[in-house]
mmCIF file of the C-alpha atoms, coordinates in Angstrom:
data_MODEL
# 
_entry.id   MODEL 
# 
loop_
_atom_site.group_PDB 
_atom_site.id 
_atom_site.type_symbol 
_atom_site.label_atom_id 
_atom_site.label_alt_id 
_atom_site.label_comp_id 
_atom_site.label_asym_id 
_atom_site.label_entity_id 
_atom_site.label_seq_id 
_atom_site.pdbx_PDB_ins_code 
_atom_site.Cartn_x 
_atom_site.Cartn_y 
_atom_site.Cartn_z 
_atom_site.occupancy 
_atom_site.B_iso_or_equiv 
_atom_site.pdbx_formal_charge 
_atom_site.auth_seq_id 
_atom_site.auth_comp_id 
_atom_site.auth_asym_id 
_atom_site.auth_atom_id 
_atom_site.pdbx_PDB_model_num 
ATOM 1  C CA . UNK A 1 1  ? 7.235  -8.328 -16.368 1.00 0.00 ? 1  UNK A CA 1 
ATOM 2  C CA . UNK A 1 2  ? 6.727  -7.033 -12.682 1.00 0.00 ? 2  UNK A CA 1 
ATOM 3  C CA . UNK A 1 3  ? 10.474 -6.545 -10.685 1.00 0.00 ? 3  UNK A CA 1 
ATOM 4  C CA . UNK A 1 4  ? 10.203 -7.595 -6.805  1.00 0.00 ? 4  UNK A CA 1 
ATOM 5  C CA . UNK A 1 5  ? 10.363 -3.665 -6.026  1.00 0.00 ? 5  UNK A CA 1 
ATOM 6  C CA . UNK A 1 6  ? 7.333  -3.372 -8.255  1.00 0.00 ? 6  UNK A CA 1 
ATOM 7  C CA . UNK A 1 7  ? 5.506  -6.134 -6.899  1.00 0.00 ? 7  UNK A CA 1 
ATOM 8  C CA . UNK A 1 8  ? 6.414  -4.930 -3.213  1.00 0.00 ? 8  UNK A CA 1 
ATOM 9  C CA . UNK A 1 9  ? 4.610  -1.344 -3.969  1.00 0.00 ? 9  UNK A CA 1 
ATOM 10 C CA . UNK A 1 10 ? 1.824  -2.687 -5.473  1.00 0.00 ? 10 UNK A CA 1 
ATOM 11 C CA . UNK A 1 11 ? 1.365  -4.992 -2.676  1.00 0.00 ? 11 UNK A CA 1 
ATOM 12 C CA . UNK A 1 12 ? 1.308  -1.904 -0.432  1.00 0.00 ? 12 UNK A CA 1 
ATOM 13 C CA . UNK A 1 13 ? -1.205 -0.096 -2.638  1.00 0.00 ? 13 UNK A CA 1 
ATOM 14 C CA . UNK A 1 14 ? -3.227 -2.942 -2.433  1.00 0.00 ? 14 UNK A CA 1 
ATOM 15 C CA . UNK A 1 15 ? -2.959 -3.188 1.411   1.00 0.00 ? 15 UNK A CA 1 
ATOM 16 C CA . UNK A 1 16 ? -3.332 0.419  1.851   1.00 0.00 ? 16 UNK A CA 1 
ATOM 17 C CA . UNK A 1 17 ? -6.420 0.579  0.305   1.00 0.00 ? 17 UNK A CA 1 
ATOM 18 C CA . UNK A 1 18 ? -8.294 -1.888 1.976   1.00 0.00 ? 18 UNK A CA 1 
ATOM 19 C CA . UNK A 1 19 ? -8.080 0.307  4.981   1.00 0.00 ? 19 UNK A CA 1 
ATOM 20 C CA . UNK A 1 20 ? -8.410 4.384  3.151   1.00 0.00 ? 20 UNK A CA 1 
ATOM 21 C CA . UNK A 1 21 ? -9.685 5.198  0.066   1.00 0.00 ? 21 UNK A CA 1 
ATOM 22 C CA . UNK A 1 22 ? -7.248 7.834  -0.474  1.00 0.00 ? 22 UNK A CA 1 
ATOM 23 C CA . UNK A 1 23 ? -3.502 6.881  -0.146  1.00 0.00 ? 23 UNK A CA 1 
ATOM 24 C CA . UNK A 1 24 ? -0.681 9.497  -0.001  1.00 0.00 ? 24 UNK A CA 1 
ATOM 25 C CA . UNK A 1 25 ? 3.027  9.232  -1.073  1.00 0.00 ? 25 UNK A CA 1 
ATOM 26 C CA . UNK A 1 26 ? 3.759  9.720  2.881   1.00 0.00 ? 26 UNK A CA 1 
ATOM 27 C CA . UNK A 1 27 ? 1.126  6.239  3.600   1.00 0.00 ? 27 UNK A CA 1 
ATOM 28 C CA . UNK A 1 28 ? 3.696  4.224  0.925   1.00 0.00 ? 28 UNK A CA 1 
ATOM 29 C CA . UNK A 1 29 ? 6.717  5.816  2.617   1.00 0.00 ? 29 UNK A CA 1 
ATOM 30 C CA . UNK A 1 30 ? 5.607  4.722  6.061   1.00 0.00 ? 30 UNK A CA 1 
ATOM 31 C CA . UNK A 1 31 ? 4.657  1.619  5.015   1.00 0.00 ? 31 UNK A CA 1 
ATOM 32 C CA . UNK A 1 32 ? 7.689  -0.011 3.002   1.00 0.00 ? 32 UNK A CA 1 
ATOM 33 C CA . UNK A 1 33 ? 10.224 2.470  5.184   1.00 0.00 ? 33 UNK A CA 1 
ATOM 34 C CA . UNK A 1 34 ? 11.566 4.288  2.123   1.00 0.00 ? 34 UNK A CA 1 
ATOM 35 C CA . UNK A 1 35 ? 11.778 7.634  2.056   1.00 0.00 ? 35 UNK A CA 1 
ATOM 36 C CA . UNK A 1 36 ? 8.968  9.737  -0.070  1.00 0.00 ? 36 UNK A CA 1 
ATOM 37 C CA . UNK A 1 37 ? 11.306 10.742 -2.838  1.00 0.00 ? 37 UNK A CA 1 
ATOM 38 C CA . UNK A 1 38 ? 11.654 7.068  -3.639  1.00 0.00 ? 38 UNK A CA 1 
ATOM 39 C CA . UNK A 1 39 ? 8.230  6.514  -3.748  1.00 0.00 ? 39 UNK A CA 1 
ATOM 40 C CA . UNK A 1 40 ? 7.598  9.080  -5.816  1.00 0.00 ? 40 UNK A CA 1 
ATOM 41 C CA . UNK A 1 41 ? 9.777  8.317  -8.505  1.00 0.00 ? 41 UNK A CA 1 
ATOM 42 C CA . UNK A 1 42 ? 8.594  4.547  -8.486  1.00 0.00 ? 42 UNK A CA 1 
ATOM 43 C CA . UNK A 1 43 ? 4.649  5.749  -8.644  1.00 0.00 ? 43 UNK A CA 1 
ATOM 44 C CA . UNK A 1 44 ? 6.016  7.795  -11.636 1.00 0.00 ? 44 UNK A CA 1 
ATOM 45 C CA . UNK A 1 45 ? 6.998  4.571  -13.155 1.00 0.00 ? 45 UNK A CA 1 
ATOM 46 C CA . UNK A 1 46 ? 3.943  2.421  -12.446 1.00 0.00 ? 46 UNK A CA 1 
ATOM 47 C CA . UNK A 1 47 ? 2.046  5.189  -13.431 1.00 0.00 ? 47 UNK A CA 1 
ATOM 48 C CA . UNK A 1 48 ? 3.659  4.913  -16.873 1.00 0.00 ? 48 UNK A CA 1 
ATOM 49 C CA . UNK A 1 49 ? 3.681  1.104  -17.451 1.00 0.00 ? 49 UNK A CA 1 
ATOM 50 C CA . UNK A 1 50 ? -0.428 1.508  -16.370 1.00 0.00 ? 50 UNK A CA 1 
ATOM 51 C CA . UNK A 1 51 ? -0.546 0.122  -13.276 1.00 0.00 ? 51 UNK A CA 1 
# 
């Protein structure tokens, strides 16, 4: 099962990509207003559970 943070990032990968093809850690950052360690660490975990 998907937690709202989850969801929330892969909502902004989604949007992000409509608009680049390649999306950085800074582009997620900007875009939910988290700082880029965060991000990292959740990309980590999506990246594990194969998303």
């Amino acid at each position: 099962m998907v937690s709202l943070t989850e969801e929330n990032y892969l909502k902004a990968l989604y949007r992000l990509s409509q608009d680049k093809q390649e999306i950085t850690v800074k582009d997620i950052a900007a875009q939910l207003d988290i700082k880029m360690p965060t991000v990292n660490s959740m990309i980590k975990k999506l990246a594990e559970k194969n998303y």
